[in-house]
C-alpha positions as CSV (number, residue, x, y, z in Angstrom):
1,X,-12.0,-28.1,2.9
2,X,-8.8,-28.5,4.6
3,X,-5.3,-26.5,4.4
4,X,-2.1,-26.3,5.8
5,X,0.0,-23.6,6.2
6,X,3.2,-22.7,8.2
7,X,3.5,-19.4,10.2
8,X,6.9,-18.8,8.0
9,X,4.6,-18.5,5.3
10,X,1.6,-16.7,6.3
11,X,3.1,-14.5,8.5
12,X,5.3,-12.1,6.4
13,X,2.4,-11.3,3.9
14,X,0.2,-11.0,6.5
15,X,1.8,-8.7,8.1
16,X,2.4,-6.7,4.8
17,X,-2.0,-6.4,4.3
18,X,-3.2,-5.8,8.2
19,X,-2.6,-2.2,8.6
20,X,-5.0,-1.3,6.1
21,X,-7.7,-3.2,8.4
22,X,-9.4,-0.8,11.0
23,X,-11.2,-1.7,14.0
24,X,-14.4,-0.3,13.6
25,X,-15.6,-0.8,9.6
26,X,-19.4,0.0,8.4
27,X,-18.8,-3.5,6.8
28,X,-18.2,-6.5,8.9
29,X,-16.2,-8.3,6.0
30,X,-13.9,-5.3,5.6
31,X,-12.5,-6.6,8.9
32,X,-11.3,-9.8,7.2
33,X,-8.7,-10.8,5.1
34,X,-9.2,-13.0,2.1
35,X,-6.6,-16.1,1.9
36,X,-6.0,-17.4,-1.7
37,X,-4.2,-20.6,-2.3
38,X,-3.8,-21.7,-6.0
39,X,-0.6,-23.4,-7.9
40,X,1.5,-23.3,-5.3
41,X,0.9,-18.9,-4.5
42,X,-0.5,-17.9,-0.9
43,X,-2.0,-14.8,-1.6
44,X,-3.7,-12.4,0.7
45,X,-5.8,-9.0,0.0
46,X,-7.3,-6.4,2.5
47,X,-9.2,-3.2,1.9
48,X,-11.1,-0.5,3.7
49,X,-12.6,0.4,-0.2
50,X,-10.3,3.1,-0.4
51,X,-7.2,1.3,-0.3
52,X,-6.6,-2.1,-1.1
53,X,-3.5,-4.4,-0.9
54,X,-2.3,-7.4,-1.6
55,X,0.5,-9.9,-0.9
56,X,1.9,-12.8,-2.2
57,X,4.2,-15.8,-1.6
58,X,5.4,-18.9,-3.3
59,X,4.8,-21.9,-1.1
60,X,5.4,-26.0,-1.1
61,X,1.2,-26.7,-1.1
62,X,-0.7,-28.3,-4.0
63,X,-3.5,-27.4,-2.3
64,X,-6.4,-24.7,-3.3
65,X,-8.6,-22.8,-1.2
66,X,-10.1,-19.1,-0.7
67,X,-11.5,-18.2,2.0
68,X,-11.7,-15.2,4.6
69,X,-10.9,-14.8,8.4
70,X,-10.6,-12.5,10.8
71,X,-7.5,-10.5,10.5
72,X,-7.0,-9.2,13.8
73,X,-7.6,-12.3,15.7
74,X,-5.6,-14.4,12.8
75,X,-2.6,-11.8,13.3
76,X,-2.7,-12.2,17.2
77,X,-2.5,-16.1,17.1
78,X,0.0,-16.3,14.4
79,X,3.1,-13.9,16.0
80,X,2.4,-16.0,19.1
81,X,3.7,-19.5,17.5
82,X,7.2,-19.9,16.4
83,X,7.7,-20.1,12.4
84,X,8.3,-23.8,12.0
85,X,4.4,-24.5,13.7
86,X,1.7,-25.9,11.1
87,X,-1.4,-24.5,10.9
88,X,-4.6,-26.1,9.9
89,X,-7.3,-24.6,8.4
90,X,-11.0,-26.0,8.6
91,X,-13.3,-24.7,6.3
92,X,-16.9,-24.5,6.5
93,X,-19.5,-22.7,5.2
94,X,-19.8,-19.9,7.7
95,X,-17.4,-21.0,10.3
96,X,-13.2,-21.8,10.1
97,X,-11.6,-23.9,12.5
98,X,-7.9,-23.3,13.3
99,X,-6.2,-26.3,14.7
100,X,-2.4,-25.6,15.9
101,X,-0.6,-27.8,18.5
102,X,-3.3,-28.8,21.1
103,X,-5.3,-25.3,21.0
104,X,-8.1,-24.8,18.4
105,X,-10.2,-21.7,17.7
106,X,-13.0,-20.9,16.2
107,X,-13.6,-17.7,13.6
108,X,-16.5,-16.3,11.4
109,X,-16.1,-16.3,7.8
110,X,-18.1,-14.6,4.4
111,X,-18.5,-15.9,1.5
112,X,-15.2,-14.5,-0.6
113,X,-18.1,-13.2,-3.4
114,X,-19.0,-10.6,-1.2
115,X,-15.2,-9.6,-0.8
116,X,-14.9,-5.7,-2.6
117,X,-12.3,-5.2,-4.9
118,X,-11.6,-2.1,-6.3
119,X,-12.2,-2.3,-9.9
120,X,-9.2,-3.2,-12.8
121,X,-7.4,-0.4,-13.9
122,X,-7.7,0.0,-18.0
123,X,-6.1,2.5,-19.9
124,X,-3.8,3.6,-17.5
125,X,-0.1,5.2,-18.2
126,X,2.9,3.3,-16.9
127,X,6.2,4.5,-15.1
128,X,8.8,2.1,-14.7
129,X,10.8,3.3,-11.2
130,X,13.8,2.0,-9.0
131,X,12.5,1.7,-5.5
132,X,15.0,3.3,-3.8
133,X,14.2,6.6,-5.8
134,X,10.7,6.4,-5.5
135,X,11.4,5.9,-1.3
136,X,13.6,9.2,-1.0
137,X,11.7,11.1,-3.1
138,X,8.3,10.4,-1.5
139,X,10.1,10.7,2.1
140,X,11.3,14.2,1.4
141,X,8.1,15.7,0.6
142,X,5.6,13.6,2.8
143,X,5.8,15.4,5.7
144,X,4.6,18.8,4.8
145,X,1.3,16.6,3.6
146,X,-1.9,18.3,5.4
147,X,-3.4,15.9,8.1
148,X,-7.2,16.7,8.4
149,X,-7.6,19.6,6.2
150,X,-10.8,21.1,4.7
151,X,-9.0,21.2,1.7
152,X,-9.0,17.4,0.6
153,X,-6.6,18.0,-2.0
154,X,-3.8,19.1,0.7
155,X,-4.2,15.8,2.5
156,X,-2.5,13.9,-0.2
157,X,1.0,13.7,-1.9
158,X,1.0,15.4,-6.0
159,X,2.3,13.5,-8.8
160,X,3.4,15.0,-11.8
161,X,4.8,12.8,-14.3
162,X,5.8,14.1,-17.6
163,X,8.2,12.0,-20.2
164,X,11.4,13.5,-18.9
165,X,10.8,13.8,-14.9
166,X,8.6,13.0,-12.1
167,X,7.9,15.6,-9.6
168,X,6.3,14.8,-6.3
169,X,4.5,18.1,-4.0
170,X,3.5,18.1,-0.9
171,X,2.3,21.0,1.3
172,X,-0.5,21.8,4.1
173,X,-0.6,25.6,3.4
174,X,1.9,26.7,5.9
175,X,5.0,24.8,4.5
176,X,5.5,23.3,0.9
177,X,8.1,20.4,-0.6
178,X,9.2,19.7,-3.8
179,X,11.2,16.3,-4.7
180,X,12.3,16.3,-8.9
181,X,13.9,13.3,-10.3
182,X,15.0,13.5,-14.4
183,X,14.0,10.0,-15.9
184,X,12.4,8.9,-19.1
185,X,9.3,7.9,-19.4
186,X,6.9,6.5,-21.9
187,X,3.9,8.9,-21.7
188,X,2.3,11.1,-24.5
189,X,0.6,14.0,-22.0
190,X,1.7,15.1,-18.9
191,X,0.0,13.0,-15.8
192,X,-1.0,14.3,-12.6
193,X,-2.6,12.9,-9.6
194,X,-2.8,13.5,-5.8
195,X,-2.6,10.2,-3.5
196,X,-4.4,10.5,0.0
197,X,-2.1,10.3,3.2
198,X,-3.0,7.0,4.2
199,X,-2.3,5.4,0.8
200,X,1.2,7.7,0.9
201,X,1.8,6.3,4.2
202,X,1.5,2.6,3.1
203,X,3.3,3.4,0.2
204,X,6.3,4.2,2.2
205,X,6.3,0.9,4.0
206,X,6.3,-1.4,0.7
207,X,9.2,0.7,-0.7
208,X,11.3,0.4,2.5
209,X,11.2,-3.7,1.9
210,X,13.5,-4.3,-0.9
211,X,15.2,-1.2,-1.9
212,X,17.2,-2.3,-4.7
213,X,14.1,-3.7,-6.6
214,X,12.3,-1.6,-9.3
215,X,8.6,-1.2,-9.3
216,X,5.9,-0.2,-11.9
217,X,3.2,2.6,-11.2
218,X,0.0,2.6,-13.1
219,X,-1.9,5.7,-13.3
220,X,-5.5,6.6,-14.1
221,X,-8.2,9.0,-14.1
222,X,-8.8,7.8,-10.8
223,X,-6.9,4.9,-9.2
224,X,-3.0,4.6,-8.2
225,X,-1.6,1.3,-8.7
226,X,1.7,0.3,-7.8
227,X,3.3,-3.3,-8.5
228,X,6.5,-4.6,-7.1
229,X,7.6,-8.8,-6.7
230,X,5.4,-9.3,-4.1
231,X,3.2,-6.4,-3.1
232,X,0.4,-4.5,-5.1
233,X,-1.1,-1.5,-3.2
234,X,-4.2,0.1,-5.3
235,X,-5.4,3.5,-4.2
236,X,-8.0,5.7,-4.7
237,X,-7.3,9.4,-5.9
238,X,-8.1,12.4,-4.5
239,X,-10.8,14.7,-6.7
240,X,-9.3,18.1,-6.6
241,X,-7.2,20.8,-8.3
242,X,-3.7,20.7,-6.5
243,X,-2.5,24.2,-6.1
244,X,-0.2,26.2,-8.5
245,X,3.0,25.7,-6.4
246,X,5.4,27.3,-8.1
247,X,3.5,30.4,-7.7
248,X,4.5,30.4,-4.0
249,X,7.9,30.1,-4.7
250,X,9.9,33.2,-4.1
251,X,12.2,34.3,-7.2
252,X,13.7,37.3,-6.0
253,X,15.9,36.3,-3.4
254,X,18.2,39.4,-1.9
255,X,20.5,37.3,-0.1
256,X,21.5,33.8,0.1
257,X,23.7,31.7,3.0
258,X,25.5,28.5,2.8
259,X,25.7,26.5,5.5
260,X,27.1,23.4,6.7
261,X,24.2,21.1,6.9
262,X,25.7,18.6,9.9
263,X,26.6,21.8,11.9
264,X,23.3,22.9,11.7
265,X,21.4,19.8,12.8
266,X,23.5,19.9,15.6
């Protein structure tokens, strides 16, 4: 089986899928990426099992294919070759050959079968979201997020989603934030989940892409799924009872100052 592909088009959803791709996985195919070329739509999917995303482009190829490769040492060769260069892709049964001007290199591949997938979400409540409000609002809170902690659950971003707001908590027991927005939304109980940092983290990079586009949660029991154009990240929640923050919230303030805030970053 033999493709073609340009670096214009497999470098920008590339790009969007690597960083979930470690260096050292306890499965060797986790280190690839799978390439899917169907009806003129390159996609490509990574996951580390906890976190899995996936990118997709419209292209000029009639071709189909699925495959996977090496994402590291796909990444390195791609960024090297200006966006105009063909690649070819040779396909065999345990081995892919990249041909590209007069260099050619040889990768390991796995049958795409064995490539995990976390499982369809069913049932899930929906929240339809500008992505511009979703970016602030998750940027405001996610840096009091705990990094490390025993406590799992303070590692992680809280959702609350009720019909008429979402709120979104953060806090690693030292220092708390709380980001409110008023919106409708089409739910019959109150929804709450914790996302883990590193899905948080790649959350904020899809939403930083195309800020004026509007994007579609989907939340279960226990997956996050978010859908935009061109990028699906699907995340595994946290199992835990976020605390009772407004507990910790002090009611009976005795004074209070206004400042002016550019004086005071200064």
């Amino acid at each position: 089986m033999n493709i073609q592909l340009t670096v214009k088009e497999l470098l920008g959803p590339l790009q969007s899928v690597i960083s979930v791709v470690e260096k050292n996985q306890t499965l060797p195919i986790l280190s690839h990426v799978l390439i899917q070329l169907k009806d003129g739509k390159l996609t490509l999917t990574t996951t580390d099992m906890e976190i899995e995303l996936r990118a997709s482009k419209k292209i000029q190829a009639k071709e189909e294919a699925c495959f996977t490769i090496f994402a590291k040492d796909l990444i390195d060769i791609v960024r090297k070759l200006t966006e105009e260069t063909i690649i070819e892709f040779i396909i065999e049964e345990t081995k892919i050959y990249i041909k590209v001007n007069n260099n050619s290199f040889e990768l390991n591949t796995f049958n795409t079968k064995d490539f995990p997938s976390l499982p369809k979400i069913k049932d899930s409540e929906i929240i339809h979201i500008k992505r511009l409000i979703l970016k602030e609002l998750i940027e405001n809170t996610a840096f009091s997020m705990g990094n490390q902690d025993i406590r799992a659950y303070l590692n992680g971003l809280y959702f609350e989603v009720t019909k008429d707001n979402i709120i979104v908590v953060a806090t690693d027991g030292h220092r708390l934030a709380i980001g409110e927005i008023k919106q409708e939304n089409e739910l019959t109980n109150k929804k709450t989940v914790i996302l883990p940092r590193k899905a948080v983290l790649e959350l904020i990079k899809i939403l930083s892409k195309d800020e004026n586009a509007n994007v579609d949660i989907h939340l279960s029991d226990n997956y996050f799924y978010l859908t935009s154009d061109s990028i699906t990240i699907i995340s595994r929640l946290i199992d835990g009872n976020f605390p009772n923050y407004l507990q910790v919230i002090p009611t009976d303030y005795e004074n209070t100052v206004v400042i002016n805030r550019q004086k005071l970053l200064r």
